[in-house]
Backbone bond lengths (Angstrom), bond angles and torsions (degrees), N, CA, C in turn:
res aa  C-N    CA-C-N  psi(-1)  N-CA   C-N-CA  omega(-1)  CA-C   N-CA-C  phi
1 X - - - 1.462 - - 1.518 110.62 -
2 X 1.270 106.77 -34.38 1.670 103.08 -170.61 1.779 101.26 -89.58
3 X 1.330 139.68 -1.21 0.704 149.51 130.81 1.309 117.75 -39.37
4 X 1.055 143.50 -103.42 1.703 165.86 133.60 2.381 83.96 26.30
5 X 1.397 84.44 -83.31 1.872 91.57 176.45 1.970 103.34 -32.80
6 X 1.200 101.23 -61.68 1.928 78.94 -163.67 1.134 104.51 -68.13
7 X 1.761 138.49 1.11 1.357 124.77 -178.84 1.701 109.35 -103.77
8 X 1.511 101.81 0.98 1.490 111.53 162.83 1.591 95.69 89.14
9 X 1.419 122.12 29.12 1.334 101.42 151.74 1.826 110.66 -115.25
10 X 1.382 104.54 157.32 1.102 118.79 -172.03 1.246 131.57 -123.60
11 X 1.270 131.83 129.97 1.514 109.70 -168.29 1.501 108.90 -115.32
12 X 1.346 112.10 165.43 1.703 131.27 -176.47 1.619 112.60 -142.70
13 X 1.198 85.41 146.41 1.749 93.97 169.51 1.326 115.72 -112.66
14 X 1.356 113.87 178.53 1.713 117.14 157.22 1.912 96.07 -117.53
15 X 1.615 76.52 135.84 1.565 96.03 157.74 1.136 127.57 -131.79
16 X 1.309 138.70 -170.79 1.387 148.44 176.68 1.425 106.83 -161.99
17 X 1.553 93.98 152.73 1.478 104.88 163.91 1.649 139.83 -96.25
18 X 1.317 94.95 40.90 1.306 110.55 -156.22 1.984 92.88 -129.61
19 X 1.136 123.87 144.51 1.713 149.75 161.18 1.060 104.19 -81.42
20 X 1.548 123.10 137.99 1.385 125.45 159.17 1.626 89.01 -138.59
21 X 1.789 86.86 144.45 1.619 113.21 -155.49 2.092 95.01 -65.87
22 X 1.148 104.76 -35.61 1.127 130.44 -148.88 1.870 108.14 -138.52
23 X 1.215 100.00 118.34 1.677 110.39 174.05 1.638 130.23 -119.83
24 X 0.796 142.77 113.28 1.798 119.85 -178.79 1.498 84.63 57.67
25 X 1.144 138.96 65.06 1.561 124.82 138.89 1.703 98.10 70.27
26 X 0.998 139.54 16.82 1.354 127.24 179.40 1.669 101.62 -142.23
27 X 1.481 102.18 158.28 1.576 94.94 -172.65 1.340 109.20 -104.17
28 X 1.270 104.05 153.04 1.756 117.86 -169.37 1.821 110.48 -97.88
29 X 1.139 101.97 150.66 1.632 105.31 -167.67 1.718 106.87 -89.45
30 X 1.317 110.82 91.87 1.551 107.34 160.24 1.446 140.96 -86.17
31 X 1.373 95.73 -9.78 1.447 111.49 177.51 1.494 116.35 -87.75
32 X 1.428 122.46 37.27 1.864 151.60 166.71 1.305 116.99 -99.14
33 X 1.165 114.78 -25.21 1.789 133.98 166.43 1.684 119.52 -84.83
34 X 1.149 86.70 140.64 1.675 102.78 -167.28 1.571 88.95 -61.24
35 X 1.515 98.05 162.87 1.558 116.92 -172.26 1.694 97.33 -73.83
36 X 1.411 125.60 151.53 1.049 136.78 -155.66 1.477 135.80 28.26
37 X 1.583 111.78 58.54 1.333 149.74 -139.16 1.414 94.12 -119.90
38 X 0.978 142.68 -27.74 1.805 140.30 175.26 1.519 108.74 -108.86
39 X 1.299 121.34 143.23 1.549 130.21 158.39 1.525 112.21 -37.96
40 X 1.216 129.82 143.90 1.195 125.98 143.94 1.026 151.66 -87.58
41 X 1.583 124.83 84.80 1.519 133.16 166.73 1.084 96.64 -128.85
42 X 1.693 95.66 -173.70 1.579 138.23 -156.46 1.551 100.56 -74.02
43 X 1.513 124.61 10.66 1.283 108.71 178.72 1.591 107.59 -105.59
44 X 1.209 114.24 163.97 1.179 131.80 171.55 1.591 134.55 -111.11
45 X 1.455 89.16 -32.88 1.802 97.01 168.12 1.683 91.74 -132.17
46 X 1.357 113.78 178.38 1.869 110.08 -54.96 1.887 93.38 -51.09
47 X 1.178 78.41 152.09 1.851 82.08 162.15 1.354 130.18 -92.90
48 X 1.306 143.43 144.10 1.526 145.40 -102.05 1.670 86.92 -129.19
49 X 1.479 132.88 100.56 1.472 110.57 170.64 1.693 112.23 -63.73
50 X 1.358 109.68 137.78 1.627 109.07 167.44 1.712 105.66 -94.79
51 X 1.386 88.23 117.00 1.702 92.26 179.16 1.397 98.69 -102.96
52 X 1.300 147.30 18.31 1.342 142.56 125.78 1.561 124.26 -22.14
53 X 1.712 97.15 -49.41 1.368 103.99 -175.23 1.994 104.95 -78.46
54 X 1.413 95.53 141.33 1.558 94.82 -174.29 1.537 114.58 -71.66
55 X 1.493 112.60 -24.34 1.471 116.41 -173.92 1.772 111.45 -90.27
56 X 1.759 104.44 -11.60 1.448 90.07 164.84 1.401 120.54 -94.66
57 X 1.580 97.91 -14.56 1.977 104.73 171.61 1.053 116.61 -31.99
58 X 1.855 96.57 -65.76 1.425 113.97 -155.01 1.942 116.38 -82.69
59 X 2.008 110.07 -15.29 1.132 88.33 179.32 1.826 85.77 -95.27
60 X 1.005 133.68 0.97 2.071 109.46 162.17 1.517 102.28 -66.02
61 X 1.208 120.09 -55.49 1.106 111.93 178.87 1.866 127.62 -32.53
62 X 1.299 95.86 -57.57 1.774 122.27 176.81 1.927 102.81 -45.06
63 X 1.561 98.51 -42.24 1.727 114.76 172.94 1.346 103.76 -55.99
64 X 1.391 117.66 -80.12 1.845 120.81 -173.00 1.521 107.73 -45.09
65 X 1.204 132.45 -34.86 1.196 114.48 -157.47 1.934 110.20 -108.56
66 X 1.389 104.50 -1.61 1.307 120.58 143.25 1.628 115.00 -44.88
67 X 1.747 97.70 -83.25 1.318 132.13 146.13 1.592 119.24 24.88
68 X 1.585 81.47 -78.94 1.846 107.85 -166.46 0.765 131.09 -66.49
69 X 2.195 99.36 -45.27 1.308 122.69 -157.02 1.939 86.90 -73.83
70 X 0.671 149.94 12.08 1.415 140.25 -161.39 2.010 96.16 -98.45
71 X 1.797 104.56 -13.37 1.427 108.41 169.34 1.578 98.68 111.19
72 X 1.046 135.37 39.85 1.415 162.30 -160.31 1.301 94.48 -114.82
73 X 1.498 145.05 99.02 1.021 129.81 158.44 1.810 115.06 -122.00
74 X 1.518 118.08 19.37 1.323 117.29 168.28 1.490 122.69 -112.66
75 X 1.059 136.89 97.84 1.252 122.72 -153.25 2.040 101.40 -101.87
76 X 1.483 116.59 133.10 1.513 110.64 147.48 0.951 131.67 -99.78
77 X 1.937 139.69 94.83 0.844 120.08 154.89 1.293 152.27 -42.99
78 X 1.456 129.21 132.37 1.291 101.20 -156.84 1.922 92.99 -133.51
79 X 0.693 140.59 172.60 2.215 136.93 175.55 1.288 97.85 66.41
80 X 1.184 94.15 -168.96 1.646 100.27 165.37 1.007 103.05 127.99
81 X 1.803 128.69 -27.97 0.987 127.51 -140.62 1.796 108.00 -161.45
82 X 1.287 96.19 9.54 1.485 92.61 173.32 1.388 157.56 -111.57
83 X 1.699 80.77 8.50 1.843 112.02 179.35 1.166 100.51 -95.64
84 X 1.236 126.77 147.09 1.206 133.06 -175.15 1.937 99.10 -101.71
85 X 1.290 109.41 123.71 1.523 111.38 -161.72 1.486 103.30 -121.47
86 X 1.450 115.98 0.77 1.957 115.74 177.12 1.745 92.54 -21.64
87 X 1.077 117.27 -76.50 1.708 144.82 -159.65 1.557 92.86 -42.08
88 X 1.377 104.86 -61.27 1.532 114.32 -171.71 1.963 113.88 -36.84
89 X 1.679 94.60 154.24 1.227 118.41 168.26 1.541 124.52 -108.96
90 X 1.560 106.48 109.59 1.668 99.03 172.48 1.059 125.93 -92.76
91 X 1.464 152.79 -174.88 1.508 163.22 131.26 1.653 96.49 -28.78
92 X 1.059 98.45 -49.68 1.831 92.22 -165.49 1.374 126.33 -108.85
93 X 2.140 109.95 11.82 0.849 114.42 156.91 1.882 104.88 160.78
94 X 1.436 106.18 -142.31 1.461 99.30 176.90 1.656 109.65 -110.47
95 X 1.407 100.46 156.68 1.507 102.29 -168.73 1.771 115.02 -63.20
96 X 1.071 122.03 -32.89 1.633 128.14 152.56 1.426 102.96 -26.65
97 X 1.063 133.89 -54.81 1.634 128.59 -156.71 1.906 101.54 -101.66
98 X 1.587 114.61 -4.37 1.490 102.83 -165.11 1.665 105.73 -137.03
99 X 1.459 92.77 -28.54 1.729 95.34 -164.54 2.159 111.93 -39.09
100 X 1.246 92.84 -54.09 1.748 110.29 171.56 1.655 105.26 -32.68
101 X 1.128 130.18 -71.07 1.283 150.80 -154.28 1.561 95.29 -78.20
102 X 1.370 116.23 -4.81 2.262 98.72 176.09 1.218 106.93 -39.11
103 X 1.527 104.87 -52.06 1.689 118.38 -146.76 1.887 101.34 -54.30
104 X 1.384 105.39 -45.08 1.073 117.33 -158.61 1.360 104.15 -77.33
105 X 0.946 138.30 -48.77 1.750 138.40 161.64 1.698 114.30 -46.88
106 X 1.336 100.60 -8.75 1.801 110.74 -156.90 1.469 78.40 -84.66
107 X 1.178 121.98 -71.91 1.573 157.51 -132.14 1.653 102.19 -88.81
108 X 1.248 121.40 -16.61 1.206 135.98 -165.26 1.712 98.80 -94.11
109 X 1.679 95.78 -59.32 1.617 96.86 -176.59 1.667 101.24 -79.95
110 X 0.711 132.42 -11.26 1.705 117.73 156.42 1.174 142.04 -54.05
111 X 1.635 97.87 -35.55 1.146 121.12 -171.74 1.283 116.40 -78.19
112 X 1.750 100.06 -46.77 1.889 135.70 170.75 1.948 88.13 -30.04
113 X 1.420 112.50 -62.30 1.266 102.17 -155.72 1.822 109.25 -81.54
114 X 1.161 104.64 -54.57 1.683 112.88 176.56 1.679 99.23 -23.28
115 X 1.458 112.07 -70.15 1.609 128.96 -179.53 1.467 105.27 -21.66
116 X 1.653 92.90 -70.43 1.565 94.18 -178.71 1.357 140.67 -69.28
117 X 1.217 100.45 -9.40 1.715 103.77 165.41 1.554 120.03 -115.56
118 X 1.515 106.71 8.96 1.573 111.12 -176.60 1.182 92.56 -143.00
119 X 1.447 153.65 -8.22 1.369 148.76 -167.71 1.726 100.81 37.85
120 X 1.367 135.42 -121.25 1.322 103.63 -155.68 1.586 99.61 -116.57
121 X 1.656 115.74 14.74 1.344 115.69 159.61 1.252 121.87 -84.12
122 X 1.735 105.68 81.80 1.694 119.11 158.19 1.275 109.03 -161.87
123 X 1.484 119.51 -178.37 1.184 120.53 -150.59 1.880 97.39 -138.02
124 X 0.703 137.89 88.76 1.727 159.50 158.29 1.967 105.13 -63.87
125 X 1.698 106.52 95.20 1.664 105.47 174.54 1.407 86.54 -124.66
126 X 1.673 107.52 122.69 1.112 106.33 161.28 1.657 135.41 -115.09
127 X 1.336 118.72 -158.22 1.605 110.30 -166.68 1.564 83.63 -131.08
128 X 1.251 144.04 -73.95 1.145 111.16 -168.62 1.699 128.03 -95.14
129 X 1.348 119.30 175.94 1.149 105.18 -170.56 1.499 119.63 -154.98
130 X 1.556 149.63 130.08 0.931 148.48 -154.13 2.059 102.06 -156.83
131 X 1.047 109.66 164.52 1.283 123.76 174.89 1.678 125.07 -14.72
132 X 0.920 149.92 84.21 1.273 129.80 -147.15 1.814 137.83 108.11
133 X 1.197 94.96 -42.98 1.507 122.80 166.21 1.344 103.66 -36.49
134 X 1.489 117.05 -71.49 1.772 103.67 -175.23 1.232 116.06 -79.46
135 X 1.179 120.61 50.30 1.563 120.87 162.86 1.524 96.45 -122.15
136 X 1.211 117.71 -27.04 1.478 107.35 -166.44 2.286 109.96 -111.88
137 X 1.624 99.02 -7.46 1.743 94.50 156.55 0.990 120.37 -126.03
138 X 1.266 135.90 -160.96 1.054 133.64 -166.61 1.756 118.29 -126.27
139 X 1.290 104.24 6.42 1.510 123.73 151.44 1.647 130.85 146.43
140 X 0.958 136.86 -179.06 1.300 114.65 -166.94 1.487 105.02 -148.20
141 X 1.497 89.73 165.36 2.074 101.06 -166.71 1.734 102.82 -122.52
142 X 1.180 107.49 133.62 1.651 107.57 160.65 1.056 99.03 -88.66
143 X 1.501 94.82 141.60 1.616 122.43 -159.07 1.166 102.17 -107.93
144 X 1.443 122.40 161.95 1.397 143.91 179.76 1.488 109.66 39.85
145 X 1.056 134.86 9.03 1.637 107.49 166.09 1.212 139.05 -24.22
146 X 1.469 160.54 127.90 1.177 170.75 -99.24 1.415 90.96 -137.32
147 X 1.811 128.40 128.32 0.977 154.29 -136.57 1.836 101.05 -99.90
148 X 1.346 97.85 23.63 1.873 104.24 174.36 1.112 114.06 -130.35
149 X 1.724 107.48 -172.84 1.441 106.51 -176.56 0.889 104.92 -49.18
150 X 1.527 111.65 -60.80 1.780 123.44 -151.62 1.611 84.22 -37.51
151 X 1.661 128.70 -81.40 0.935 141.05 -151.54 1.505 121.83 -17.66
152 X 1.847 86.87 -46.62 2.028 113.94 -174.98 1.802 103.34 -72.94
153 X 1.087 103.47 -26.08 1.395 106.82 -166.33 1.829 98.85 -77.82
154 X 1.503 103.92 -35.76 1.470 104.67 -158.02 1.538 94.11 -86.38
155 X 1.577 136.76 -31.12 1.040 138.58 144.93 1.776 123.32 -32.08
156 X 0.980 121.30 -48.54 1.290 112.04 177.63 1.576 128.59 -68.86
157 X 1.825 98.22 -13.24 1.179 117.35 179.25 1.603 100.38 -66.62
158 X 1.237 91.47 -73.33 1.838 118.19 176.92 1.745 110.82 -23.77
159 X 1.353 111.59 -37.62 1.034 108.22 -170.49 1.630 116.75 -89.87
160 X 1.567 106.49 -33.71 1.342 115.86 164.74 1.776 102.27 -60.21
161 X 1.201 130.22 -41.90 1.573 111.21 -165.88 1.334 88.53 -91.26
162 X 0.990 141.82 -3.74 1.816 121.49 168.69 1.527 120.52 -67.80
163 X 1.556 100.68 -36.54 1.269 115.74 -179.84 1.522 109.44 -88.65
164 X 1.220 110.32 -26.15 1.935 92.87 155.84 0.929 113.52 -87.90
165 X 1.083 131.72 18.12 1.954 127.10 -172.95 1.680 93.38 -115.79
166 X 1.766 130.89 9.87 0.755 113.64 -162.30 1.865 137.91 84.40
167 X 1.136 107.71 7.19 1.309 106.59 176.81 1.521 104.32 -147.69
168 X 1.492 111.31 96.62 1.880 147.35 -123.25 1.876 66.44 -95.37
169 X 2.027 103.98 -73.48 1.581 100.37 -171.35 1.510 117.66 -52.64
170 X 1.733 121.14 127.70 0.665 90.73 157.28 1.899 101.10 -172.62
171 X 1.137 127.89 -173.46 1.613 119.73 -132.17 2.010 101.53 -170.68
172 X 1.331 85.47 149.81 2.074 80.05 168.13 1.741 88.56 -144.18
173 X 1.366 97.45 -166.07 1.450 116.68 179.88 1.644 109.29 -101.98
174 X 1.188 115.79 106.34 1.392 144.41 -156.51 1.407 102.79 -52.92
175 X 0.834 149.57 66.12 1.164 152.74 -148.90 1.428 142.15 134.89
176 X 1.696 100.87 -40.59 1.062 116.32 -167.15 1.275 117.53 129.88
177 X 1.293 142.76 172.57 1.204 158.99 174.00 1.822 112.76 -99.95
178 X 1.040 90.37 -81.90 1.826 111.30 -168.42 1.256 108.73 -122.60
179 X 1.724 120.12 166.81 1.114 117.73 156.10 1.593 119.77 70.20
180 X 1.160 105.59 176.58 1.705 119.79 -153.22 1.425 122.29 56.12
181 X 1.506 103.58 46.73 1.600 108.86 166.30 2.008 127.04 79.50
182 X 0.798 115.77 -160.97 1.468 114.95 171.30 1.283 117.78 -97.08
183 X 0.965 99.16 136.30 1.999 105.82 175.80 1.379 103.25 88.80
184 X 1.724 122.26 15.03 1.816 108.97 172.51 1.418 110.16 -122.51
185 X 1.333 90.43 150.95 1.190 135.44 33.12 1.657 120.81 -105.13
186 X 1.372 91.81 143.68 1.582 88.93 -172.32 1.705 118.53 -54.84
187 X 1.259 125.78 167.92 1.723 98.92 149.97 1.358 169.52 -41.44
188 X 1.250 70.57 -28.12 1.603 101.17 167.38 1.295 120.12 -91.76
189 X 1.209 111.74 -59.81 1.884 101.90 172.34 1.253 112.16 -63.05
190 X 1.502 136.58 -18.53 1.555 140.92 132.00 1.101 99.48 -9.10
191 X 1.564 118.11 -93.61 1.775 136.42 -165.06 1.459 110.55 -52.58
192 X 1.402 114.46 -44.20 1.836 113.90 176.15 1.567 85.09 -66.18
193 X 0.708 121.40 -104.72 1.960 125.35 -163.41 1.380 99.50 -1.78
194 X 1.268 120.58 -70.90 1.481 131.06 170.85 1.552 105.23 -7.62
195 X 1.379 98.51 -77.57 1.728 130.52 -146.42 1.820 84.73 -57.36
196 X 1.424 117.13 -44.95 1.356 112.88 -152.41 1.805 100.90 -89.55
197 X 1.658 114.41 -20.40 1.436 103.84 173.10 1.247 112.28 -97.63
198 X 1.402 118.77 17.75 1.541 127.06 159.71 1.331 121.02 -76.07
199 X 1.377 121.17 -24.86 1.329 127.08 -169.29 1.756 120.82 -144.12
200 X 2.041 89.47 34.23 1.465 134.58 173.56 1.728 104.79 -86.07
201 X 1.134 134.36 164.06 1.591 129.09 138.90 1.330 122.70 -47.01
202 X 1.572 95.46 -39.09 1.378 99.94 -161.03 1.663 116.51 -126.35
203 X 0.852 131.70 128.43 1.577 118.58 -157.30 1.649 105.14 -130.47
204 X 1.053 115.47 108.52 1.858 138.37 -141.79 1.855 91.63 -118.09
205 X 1.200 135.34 112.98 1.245 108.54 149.99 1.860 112.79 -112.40
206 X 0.997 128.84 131.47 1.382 151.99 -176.65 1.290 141.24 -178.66
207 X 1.689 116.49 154.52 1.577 114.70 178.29 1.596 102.94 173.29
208 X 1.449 99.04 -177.15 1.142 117.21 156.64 1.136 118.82 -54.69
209 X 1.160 139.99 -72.93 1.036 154.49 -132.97 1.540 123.18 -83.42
210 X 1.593 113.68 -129.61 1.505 107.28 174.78 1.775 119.84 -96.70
211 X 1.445 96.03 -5.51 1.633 121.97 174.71 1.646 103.07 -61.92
212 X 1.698 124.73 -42.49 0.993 110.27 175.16 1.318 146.00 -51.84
213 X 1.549 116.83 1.48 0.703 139.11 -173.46 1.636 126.00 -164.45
214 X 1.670 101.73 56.11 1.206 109.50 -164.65 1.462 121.96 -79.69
215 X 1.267 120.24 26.77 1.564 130.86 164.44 1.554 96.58 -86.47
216 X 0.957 169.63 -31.86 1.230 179.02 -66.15 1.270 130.94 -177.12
217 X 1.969 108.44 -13.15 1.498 137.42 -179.21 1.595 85.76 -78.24
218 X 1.450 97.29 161.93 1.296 122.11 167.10 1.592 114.36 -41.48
219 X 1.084 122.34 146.76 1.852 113.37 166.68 1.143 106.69 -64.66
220 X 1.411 143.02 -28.08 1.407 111.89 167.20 1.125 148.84 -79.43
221 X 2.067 99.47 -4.79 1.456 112.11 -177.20 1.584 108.96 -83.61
222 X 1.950 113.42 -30.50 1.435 130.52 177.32 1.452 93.06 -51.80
223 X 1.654 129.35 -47.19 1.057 120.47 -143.58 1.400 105.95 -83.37
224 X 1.265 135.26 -53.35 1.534 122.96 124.79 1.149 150.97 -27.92
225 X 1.453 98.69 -5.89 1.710 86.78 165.09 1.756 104.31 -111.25
């Protein structure tokens, strides 16, 4: 890794703040977290860490910086923000007064650790976002868009209300996410996607699809893109 670093490459993960009981067919260890360590609702998978509670902060925290120290200094957040928790029960109260604010407790203890083992050389892109958020990453992507026009079209929206909502950085998945059939994104909505995360903050290429691996397009679509 420290190799890779002086030649200026860098690596990142995706994380979440969320447990799943079960991964690749094998089961995952939740019983390592302090007792009242998940949100409370009606779900069962993945299960919801409550970082309200101070003793599950600090052992997720104890996780990332395991994590990091391995020379990890780009992190993608990715959830955080997509269960709807009004109903829900936290450590530090009811989901009416907290659900909004995950992101920001998410993004906070991420940061807590990156800071401390990189001071302000790292890179924090996140997915959800609320009040506060762009002070503490370094910008954020709407996630999963649907691998068509509509998709690009509904993306450009996304990006104009991010940046009036306060979050100026900001980025999608170049292509698309999911969906629009076999063989997409086509080439062309490849090259439009392109055109529009060229003259983004943030310029993301990924997906499902054939974007995942966009060395693999025709030489003339690489050559344009």
């Amino acid at each position: 890794v420290a190799d890779l670093r002086s030649r200026g490459v860098h690596l990142g993960v995706w994380i979440s703040p969320h447990v799943r009981t079960v991964a690749a067919e094998r089961p995952c260890p939740v019983t390592d977290y302090p007792p009242g360590s998940f949100i409370q609702t009606d779900r069962t998978d993945p299960l919801q860490l409550d970082l309200t509670n101070p003793a599950t902060r600090a052992h997720f925290e104890a996780k990332l910086e395991k994590l990091f120290s391995l020379g990890i200094d780009m992190v993608k957040g990715d959830r955080g923000e997509e269960f709807e928790l009004e109903d829900a029960t936290f450590a530090g109260g009811p989901g009416t007064l907290l659900m909004n604010t995950n992101s920001v407790r998410y993004a906070e203890s991420t940061a807590k650790v990156l800071r401390k083992l990189y001071g302000d050389q790292h890179t924090m892109l996140w997915r959800g976002g609320y009040t506060g958020v762009p002070s503490i990453v370094n910008g954020v992507w709407g996630g999963d868009p649907r691998a068509t026009y509509e998709g690009l079209q509904l993306s450009v929206r996304r990006g104009l209300n991010s940046w009036l909502a306060g979050h100026p950085v900001w980025g999608t998945d170049t292509g698309g996410f999911n969906g629009g059939g076999a063989g997409a994104p086509s080439p062309a909505l490849f090259t439009r996607w392109a055109q529009f995360s060229a003259v983004s903050p943030v310029f993301e290429v990924g997906g499902a699809g054939r974007n995942a691996t966009p060395w693999l397009y025709d030489e003339a679509t690489v050559s344009r893109f």
